[in-house]
N, C-alpha and C positions, 0 to 999 in steps of 0.2 A: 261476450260476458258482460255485456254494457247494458243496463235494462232498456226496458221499453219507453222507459218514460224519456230519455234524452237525446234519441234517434229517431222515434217515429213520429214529431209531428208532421214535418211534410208530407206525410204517408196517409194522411186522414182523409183525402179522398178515397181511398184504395177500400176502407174497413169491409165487412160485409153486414150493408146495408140496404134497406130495398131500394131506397134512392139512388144507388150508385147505378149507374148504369155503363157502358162503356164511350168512348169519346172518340173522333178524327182523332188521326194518329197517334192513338193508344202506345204502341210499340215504343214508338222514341220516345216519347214523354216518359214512361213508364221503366225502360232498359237505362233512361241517360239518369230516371233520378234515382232508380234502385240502389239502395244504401245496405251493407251486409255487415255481420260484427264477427261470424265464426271462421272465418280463416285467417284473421289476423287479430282475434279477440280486441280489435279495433273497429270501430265505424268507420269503411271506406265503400266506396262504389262496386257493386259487379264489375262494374268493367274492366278495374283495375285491380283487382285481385290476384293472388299469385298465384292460388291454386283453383283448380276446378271448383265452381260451386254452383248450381240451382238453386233458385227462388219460387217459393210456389206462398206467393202475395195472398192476397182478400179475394182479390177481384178473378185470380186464377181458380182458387178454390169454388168459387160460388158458379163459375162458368162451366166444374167438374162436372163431369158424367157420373163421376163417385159418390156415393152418398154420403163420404165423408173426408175432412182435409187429411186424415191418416190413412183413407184407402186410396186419395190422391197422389201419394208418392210414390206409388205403383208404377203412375206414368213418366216420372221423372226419367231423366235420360242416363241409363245404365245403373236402373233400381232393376232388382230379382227381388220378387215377392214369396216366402214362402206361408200358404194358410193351413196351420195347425187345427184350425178351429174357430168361427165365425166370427170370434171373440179375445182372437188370437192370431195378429199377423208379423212375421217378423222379416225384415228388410233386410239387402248385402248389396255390398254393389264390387264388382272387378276379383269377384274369384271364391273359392273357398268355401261355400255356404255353408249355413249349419241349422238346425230347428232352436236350439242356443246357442245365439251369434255373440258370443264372448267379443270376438274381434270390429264389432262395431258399435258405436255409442249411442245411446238418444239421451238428449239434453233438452231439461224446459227450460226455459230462460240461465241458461247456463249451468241447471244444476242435476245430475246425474241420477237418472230414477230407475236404478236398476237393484233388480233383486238382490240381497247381499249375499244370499249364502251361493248362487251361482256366477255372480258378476254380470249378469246381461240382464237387461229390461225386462218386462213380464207386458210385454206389446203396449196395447195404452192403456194398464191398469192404471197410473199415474197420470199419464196424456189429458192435457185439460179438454173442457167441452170446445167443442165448433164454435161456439157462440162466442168465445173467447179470444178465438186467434187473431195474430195481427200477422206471423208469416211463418214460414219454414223456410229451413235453409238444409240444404242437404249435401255434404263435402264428400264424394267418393276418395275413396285412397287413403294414403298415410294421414294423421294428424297429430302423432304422439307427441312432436316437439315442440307443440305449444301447450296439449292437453295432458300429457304422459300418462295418461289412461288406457284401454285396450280399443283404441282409435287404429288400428291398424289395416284396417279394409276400407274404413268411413265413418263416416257419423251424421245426424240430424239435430237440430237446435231449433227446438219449436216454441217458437216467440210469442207472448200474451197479450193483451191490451190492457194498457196503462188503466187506473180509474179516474186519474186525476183529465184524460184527454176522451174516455167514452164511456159516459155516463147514462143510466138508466137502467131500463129495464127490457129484458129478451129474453122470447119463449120461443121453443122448438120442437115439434114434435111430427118424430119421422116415423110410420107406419110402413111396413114392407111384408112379402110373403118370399117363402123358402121353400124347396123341396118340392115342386111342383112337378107333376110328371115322374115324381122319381121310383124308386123300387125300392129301395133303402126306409124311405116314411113317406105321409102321405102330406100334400102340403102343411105348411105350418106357419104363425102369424108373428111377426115379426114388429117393436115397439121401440123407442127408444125417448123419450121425455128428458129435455135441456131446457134451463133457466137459469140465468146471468140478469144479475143487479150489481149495479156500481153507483156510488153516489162520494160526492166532494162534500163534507161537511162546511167546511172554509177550507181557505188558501194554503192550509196546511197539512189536513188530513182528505183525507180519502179512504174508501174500503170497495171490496169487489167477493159478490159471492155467486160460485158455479153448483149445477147439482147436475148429473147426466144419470141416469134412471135406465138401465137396458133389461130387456125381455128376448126371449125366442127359442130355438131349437136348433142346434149346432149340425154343423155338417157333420155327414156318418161315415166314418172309415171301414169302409168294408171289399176290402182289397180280397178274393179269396184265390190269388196264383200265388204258387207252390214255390218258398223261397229254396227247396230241396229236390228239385226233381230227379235230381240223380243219385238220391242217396239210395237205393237199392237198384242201381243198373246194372249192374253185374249178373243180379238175378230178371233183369228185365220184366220188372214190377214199375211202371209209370202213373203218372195221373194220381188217380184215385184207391187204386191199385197199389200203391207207395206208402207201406208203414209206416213211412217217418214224414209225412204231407206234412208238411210248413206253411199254412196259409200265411199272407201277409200281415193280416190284420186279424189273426187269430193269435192264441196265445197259450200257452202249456204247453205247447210242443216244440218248442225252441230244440237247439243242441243240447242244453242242459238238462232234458225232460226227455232224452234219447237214451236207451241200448244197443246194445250192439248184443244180441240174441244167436246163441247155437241151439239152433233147430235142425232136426232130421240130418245135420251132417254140415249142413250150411248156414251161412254166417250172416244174420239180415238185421238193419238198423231198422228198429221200432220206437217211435214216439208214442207220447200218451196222446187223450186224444183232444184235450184243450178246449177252449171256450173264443166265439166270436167276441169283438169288442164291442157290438153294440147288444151283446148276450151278458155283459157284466157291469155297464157304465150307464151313466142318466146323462142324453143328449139335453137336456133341459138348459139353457141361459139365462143366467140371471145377476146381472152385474149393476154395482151400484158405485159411483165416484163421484169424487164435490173438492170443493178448494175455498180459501176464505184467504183473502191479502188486505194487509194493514199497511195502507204508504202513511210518511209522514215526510212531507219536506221541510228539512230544518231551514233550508232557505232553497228562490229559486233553482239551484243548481246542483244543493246537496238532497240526497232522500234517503230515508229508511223504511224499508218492506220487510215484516213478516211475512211468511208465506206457511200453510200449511195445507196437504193434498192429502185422502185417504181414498183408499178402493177396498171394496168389501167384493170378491171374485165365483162367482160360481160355472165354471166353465171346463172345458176339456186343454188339456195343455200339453206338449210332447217334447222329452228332453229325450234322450237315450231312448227311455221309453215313455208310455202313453201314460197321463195321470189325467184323474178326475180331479179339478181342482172343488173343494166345498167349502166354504165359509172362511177361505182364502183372503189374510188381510194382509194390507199395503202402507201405511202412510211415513209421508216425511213433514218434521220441522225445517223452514228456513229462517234467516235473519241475513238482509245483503245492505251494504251501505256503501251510499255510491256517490262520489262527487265527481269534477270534471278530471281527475287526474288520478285517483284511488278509489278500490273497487275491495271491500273483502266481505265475504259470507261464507257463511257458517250453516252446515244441515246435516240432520241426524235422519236415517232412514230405519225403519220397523218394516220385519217381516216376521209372519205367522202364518204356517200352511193349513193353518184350523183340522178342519175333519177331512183333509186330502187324501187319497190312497193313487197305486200304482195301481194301474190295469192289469197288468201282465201278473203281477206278484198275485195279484185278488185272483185271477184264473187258473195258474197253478196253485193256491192255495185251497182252493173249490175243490180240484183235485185230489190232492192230498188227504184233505179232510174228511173224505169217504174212506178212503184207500191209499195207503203208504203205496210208497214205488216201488218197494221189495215185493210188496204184496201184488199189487197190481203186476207185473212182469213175471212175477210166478205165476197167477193165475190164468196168464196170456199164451205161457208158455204150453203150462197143460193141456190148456185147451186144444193148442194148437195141434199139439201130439197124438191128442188122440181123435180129432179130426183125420189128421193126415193118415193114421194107420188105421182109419176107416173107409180111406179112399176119396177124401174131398180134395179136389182140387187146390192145390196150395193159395192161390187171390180168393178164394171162397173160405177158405181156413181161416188166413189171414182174417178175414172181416169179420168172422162169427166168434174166431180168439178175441174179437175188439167188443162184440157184444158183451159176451162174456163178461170178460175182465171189467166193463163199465158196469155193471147190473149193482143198481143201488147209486149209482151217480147223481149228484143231484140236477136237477131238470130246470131251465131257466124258466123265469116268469111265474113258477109253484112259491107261496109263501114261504116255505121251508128256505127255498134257494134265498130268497129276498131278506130273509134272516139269516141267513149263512152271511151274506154281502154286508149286512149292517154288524157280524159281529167282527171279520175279519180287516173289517178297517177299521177299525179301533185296537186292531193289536199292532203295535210299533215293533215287528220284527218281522223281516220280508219272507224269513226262513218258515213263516207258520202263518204271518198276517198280511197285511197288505196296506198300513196307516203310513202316510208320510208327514212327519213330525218334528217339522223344523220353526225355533225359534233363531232370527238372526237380525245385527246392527249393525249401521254402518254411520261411521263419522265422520265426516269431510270436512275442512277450514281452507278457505285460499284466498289470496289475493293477491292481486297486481296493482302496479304503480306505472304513470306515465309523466315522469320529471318533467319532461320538454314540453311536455302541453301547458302548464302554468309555470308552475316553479322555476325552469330553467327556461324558460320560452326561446328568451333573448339567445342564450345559445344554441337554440332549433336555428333561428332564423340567419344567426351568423355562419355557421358551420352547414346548417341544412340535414341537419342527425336529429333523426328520433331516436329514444328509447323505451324501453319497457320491460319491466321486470315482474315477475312474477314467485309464488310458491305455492305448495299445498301439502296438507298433512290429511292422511286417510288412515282410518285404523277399522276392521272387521270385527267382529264378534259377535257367535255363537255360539247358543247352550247346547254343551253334548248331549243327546239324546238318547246313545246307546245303541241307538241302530244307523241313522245317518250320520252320524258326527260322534265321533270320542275325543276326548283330550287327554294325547297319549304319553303326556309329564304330570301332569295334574288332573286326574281324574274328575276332582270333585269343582274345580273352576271353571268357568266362561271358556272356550278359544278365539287367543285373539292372534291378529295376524292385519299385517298394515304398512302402509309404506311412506316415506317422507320424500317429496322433491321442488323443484326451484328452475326458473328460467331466466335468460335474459334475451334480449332482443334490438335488433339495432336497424333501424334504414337511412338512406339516405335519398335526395333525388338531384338528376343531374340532365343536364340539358335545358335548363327550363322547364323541369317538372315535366319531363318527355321521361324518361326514364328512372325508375325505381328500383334499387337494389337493397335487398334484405338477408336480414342473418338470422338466424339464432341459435342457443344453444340451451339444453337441458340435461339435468342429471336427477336421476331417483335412485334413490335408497329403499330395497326393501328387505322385510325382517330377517328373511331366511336365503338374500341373496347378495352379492355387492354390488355399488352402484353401476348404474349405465350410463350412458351417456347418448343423447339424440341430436342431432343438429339437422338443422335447415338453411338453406341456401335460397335466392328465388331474384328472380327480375322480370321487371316489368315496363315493355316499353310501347307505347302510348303517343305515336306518331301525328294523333291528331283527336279532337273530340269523336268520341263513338267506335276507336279501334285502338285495339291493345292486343299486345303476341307476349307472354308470357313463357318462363321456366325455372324449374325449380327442382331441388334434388331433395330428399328426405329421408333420413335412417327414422325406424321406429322398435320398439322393444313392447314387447308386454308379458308382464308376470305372472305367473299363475293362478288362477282364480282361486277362493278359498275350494272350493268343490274338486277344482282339479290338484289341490295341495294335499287336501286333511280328510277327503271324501272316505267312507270304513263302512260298509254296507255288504250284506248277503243276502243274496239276491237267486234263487232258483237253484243254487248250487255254485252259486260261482260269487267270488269275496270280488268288491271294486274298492281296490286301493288307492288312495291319495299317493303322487309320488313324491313328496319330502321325503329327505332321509329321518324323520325323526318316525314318521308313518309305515315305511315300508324296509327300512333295513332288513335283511338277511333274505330279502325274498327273491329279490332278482338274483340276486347270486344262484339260487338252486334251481330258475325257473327254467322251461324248455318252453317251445314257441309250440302253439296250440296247429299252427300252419302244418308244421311240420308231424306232431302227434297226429292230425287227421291221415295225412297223408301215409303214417304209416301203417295207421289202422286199417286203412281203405286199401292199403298193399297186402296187407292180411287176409282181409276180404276177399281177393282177388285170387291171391295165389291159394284159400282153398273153398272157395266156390266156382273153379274154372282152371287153376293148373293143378288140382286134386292132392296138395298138402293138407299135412298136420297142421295145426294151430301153434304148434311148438316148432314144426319145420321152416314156415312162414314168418313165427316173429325172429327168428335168427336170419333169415335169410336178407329182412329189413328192415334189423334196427340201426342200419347205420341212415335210415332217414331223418333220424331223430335229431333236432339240433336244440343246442343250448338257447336259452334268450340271450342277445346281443345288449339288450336293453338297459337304461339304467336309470338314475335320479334323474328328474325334474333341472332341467335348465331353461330360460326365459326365451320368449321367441324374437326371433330378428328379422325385421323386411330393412330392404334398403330399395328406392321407387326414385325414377328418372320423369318428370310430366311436363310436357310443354303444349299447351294452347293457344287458341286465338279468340275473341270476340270483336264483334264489330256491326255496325249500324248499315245496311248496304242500300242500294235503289231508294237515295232520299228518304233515308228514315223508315221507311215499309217492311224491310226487313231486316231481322234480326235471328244472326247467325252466332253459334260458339261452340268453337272445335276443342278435341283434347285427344291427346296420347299418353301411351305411359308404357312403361318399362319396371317390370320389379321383380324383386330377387328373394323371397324367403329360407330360414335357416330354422335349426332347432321347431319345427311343426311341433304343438303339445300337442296331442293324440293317445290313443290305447290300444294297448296291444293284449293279446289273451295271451296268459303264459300257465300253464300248469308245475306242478311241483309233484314230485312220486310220495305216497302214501307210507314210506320205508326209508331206511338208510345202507343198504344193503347196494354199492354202487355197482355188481356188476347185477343186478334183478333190474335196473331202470328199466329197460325192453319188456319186462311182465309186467312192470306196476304202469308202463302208459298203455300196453296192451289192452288194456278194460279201464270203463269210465269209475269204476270201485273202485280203485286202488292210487289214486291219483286226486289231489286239489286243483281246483278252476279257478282259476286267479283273471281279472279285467286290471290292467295296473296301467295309470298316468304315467307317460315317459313323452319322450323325445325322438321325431322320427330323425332318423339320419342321413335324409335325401335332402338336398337344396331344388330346388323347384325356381324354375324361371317364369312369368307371365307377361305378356303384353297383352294390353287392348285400345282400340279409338273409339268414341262417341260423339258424336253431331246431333245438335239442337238448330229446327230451326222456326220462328216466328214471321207470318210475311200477314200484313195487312192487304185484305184484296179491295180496301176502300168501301165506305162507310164504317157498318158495326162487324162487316164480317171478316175472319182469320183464319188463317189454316194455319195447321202446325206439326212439327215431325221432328221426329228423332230415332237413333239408330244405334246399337252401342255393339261393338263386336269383341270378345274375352277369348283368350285365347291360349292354352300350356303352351310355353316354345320349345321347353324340353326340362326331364329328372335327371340330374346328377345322384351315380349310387342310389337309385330305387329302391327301397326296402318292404313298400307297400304299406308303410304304415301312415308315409306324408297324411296328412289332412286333406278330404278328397275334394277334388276341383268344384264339381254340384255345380256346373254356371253351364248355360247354355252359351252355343256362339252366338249366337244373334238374337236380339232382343228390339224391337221396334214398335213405334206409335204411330197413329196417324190421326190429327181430331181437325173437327172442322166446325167453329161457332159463331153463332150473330147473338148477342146480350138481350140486344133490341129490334129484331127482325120485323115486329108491329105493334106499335103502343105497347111497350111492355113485354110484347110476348118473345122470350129468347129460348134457345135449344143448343146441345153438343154434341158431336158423335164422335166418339174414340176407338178404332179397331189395334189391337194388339195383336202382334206374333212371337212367339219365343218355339226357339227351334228344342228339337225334342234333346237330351242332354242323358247323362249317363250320371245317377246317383249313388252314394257308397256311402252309408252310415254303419253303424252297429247295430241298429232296430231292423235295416234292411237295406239289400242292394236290388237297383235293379234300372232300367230305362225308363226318363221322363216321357211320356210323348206329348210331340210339341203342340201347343194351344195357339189358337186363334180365336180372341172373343170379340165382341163387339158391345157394347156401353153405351148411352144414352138417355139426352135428358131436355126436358123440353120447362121452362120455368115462368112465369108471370107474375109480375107486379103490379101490386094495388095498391098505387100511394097514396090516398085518400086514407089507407087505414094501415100503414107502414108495415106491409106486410107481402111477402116472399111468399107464393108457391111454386114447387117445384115436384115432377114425376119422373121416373128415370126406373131405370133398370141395369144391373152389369151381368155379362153374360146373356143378353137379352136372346139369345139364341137356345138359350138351356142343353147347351151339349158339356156336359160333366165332364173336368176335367180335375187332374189330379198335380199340384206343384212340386211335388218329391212321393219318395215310396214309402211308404208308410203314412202316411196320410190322409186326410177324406179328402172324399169327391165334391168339389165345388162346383154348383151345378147354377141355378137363372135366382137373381137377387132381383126381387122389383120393390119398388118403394115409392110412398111420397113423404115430400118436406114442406113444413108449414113452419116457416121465420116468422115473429112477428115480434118488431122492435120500437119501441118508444123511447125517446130518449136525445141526445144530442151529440156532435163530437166537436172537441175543442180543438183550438189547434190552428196551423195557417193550411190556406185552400192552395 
């Protein structure tokens, strides 16, 4: 939380520059001077850190086989990458994952750049340019009790460069191609144009401005296995064959676009027939983001920065479901002011989803807008009938009922459709349109104090106690829209929702600065909850220069995002309720679990498509499958994490080793559960009114799973100089469930592979200038569980590489590489596109100076 301007000059070798090259014993120089601020929102060493952290420097970055410092943290040690969209990556590390990682933080220089109306990032719509970084720091595990944010898995803290310490001017411009080979699209060109200016007017001021300029064509989700295959087994109807086909990455044919049809006598689930995603969306990319900072040092030690970041977004994005984002805006105000001992800033973040729509809604609205569901099923039906008492084969019926019943549909790529697409995203109701219409703000103030560094010095040095206190005040607000967002006291006002907290913090060192032991403690306040309470425990002991064995225990808490609070949207036939009680009163109380309504309808099914009952003999025979929802309000979630590691300098400095384990315990998972409601009050008819999809409400409602879930995992990092310029390097991270207490199926699902491992091998300067890297990745195949879709990852093995040359006669970088350089398409969760061979090149070219000691 400490800027850049008063930790990194030592670091001014490191920046990425084409003069830098790498040096004899890189490693140790580089492991003993590393300087970190985000684990203990103090400037201390890697080494002696309490909690697990990674560093990915200047000089790591530019050695990346990645074509960028944000696709670089892919390789960190115990990063899961998931890519939504080329344009769109988002990180987890040790369990949990999600396409909106609520439970993990990214931070620019300390200040929180996430979307407000969902609480997570919107990947690096905010993330400064390359040209800018000075490091990454990236914390797996708990960090609530210094941050009290939804740090509860990890977080990243991606640090900028001072202007007052690297001045000038840098241009960047990375050219690449996509979709090569592929069957989805035919290749496609790939752009990205970066420029950073910094200049020191005098001793006082300084400014720095970034522009990042992106172009190209998004990866294609076009998954077509059948999230249903068994929805007509009974009648053994498979494949294609299967009324109710679920593609993956198709869309109108969900459960909510399903019947349950009696034809001829028997009982068969039919869906409508839906639209691909890349039959309803524009792969096209086009993003644009810049930043502008104003330092002023009131004197050498004191400074004040404005900061101000805007992103203008045109990309594919996927929460729940798949969204097109269009004219998608982003920015924040800061103002931080920072001396050797007090630190507080102030920043307002803007969001605007401009001319966004949901994919899925635009596909069944496509639908619809031919042909109502009444209509359409009626006419599926007839057909069918009289098909069948003409002697057609019932899988021949079946598909000629499907012609049928479309005839008049509209035809993708026809004008008409392409004007159907442009009017139904601009209607802000999911139930007819497809607009997604969110305006949202978010306001942040905090600051920390550290007495013992100035002010009480003299009692550091007597006593040997540090301190540090800290607070912060957040408050949310958005305009209700009417369809995503109502405010269900005051109609016609903002909603706001927000929460207050405060920390303190205490270490000590003993042995001769051998040993470090820390504390601390937090408590938040939010609006609609009572306080928490987080503390941290940690020690660090530090036997000799270059090794430390570390442990530390951590409770965390995080409160419910406003989307998963006050969320009010209808959606395909099914309501997604926020779970406060002020949002969803009286609902849980009446709901049944969708789990169980499937199940009994499928017993329906069964017993008269195959033990030759009545539809009325059947649903008596099992409604006692029927269960109530257990479910209820919105409580906050709880991890409680055990980690102890080791670092340390090994074989004379050459290598560089750092271990980690952990142990943790989550409680309260916020998740959704489908719960329906009967169509009647009539309590002994419940058995007819969940018998059919008429008679019955579809409810997705925020609650609380009521499993405890246990996890461990280890991760090893290792750096070994093999003498001269060259290094090899590896890591390994293994994640693990150890077991569910009371399973209810609703926990928040694991999504982590076991094993996850790197292998890269670099020389900077292999000849005059000329350097390369190779990084091979494996992640074992994993088992994913969303609401968009369930299904098996399989496991990926890619390969990366990059070969780079320096021309310092005219201060200038190029570099060629490619990730995936094998182009074998892979896919990082279900629902998702196919990531297939990225090649590129990078042309740095920097003028300018860096101030600072060498």
């Amino acid at each position: 939380m400490i800027p850049s301007a008063l930790v990194w000059l030592h670091l001014s070798a490191s920046a990425i520059r084409p003069d830098t090259l790498p040096r004899r014993d890189t490693i140790r120089v580089n492991e003993l001077a590393e300087i970190v601020i985000s684990a203990s929102r103090v400037p201390e060493s890697v080494l002696k850190s309490p909690v697990s952290i990674d560093v990915l420097d200047a000089r790591r970055i530019r050695l990346s086989a990645q074509p960028s410092y944000f696709d670089a943290i892919e390789n960190i040690k115990g990063v899961q990458l998931l890519t939504s969209s080329l344009g769109f990556k988002v990180y987890n590390t040790r369990g949990f994952a999600a396409t909106t990682n609520v439970r993990f933080v990214q931070l620019v220089d300390g200040r929180d750049n996430q979307a407000p109306h969902i609480g997570a990032p919107i990947a690096a719509a905010l993330a400064p340019s390359d040209l800018d970084i000075q490091q990454v720091e990236v914390l797996p595990g708990v960090a609530s009790a210094l941050y009290g944010m939804n740090a509860l898995n990890g977080m990243v803290n991606i640090l900028t460069r001072n202007p007052f310490d690297y001045q000038g001017l840098s241009v960047g411009q990375k050219t690449g191609v996509n979709h090569v080979g592929s069957s989805a699209a035919s290749a496609q060109a790939y752009s990205e144009t970066s420029l950073r200016y910094a200049q020191q007017w005098n001793r006082r001021f300084a400014f720095k401005v970034n522009l990042v300029y992106q172009r190209g064509y998004d990866w294609v989700a076009d998954n077509r296995s059948d999230l249903n295959p068994n929805g007509n087994a009974s009648l053994q109807l498979f494949g294609r064959d299967n009324p109710a086909y679920d593609p993956v990455s198709g869309y109108g044919n969900e459960a909510a676009n399903r019947r349950t049809l009696t034809l001829g006598g028997k009982r068969y689930s039919v869906g409508r027939t839906g639209y691909y995603e890349d039959e309803v969306t524009d792969y096209h990319l086009q993003n644009l983001r810049g930043d502008i900072a104003l330092h002023y040092r009131i004197s050498p030690t004191v400074e004040l920065v404005y900061a101000y970041q805007a992103a203008t977004l045109n990309n594919v994005y996927q929460r729940t479901n798949r969204f097109r984002l269009e004219n998608y805006r982003l920015d924040q105000h800061s103002l931080t002011l920072t001396t050797p001992s007090v630190q507080i800033r102030a920043y307002r973040s803007r969001e605007n989803t401009g001319d966004s729509y949901n994919i899925r809604s635009m596909a069944e609205n496509i639908d619809k807008s031919f042909k109502t569901d009444n209509q359409w099923f009626a006419d599926f039906t007839s057909q069918f009938n009289t098909d069948t008492k003409n002697g057609l084969a019932v899988p021949d019926a079946l598909r000629n009922a499907r012609s049928v019943a479309d005839q008049g549909r509209p035809v993708p790529g026809t004008a008409a459709f392409n004007n159907l697409i442009g009017k139904l995203r601009d209607i802000n109701n999911w139930d007819i349109g497809a607009a997604l219409r969110v305006k949202s703000w978010m306001y942040h103030v905090e600051g920390q104090v550290e007495p013992t560094r100035v002010l009480w010095r003299q009692f550091r040095d007597r006593t040997g106690v540090s301190i540090q206190a800290g607070f912060d005040f957040r408050r949310y607000v958005v305009y209700p829209d009417g369809n995503y967002f109502i405010n269900p006291t005051e109609p016609d006002k903002n909603l706001v929702y927000g929460k207050t907290g405060g920390f303190v913090s205490l270490s000590r060192t003993f042995f001769a600065q051998k040993l470090k032991v820390a504390g601390s403690f937090r408590v938040d306040k939010n609006s609609y909850f009572d306080a928490r309470f987080n503390p941290r425990v940690s020690a660090v002991y530090s036997p000799s220069e270059g090794h430390s064995i570390r442990l530390s225990y951590q409770n965390g808490y995080r409160f419910p995002s406003l989307f998963e609070g006050f969320t009010n949207i209808n959606s395909g036939g099914v309501k997604r309720v926020g779970g406060l009680p002020v949002m969803s009163r009286g609902i849980y109380e009446k709901a049944y679990l969708v789990t169980s309504i499937n199940a009994f309808q499928s017993a329906i099914t069964a017993d008269v498509n195959t033990n030759g009952l009545t539809t009325e003999q059947a649903i008596q025979k099992n409604k006692a499958l029927l269960n109530p929802s257990p479910y209820t309000y919105l409580k906050p979630e709880q991890v409680n994490s055990v980690e102890t590691g080791y670092r340390g300098m090994l074989l004379r400095g050459r290598l560089y080793l750092d271990v980690d384990a952990y142990y943790t315990a989550y409680r309260n998972f916020i998740a959704q559960v489908n719960a329906n409601l009967p169509r009647g009050t009539n309590p002994d008819s419940l058995a007819y009114y969940f018998s059919s999809s008429a008679t019955q409400e579809r409810y997705r409602l925020w609650t609380n799973s009521q499993t405890r879930v246990f996890n461990y995992g280890v991760s090893a990092g290792i750096r070994y100089s093999l003498g001269g310029d060259w290094s090899v390097a590896g890591n390994a991270s293994f994640a693990q469930l150890d077991r569910v207490d009371k399973g209810d199926g609703l926990e928040s699902a694991f999504n982590t592979p076991k094993w996850i491992t790197n292998l890269s091998i670099t020389n900077g300067n292999l000849w005059k200038g000329l350097g390369f890297s190779v990084n091979y990745k494996h992640q074992d195949a994993f088992l994913w569980q969303s609401e968009l879709a369930t299904g098996t990852v399989a496991a990926i093995n890619t390969l990366d590489a990059q070969v780079s040359y320096r021309i310092q006669a005219w201060n200038m970088l190029l570099k060629a590489g490619g990730t995936n350089v094998t182009n074998r398409p892979y896919y990082t969760f279900i629902g998702g596109p196919a990531v297939g061979g990225f090649y590129y090149t990078n042309v740095v070219w920097e003028w300018g100076r860096t101030v600072g000691k060498k």
